[in-house]
C-alpha positions, 0 to 999 in steps of 0.5 A, a space after each residue: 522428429 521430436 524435440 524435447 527441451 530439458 529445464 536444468 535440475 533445480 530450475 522450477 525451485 528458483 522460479 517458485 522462490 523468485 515468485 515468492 520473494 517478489 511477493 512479499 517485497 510487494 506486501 511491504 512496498 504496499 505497507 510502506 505506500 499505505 504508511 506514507 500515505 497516512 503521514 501525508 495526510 497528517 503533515 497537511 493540517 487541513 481540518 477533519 470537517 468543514 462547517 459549512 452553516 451554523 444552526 442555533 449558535 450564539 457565539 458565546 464560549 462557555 
């Protein structure tokens, strides 16, 4: 006895767009995370560096 299963005509093209669109809608969630990731690290206002000795400074401004 011998069982065949039959896919619908058409069925391998929706999987492969399925494929497809889910990629791309990932690149752009990825995008948009990499985008607010950068401005919330710009609204912090925290200092690039931080100073931890000073060497030869007199404090003067020139």
């Amino acid at each position: 006895m011998k069982v065949v299963y039959n896919a619908p005509s058409g069925y391998s093209t929706i999987i492969v767009v399925i494929c497809f669109m889910f990629a791309i809608l990932f690149i752009v969630v990825g995008i948009i995370g990499e985008y607010i990731a950068i401005l919330f690290q710009e609204t912090k206002g925290r200092p690039i560096y931080i100073v931890e000795d000073k060497v030869n400074f007199d404090g003067k401004n020139k």
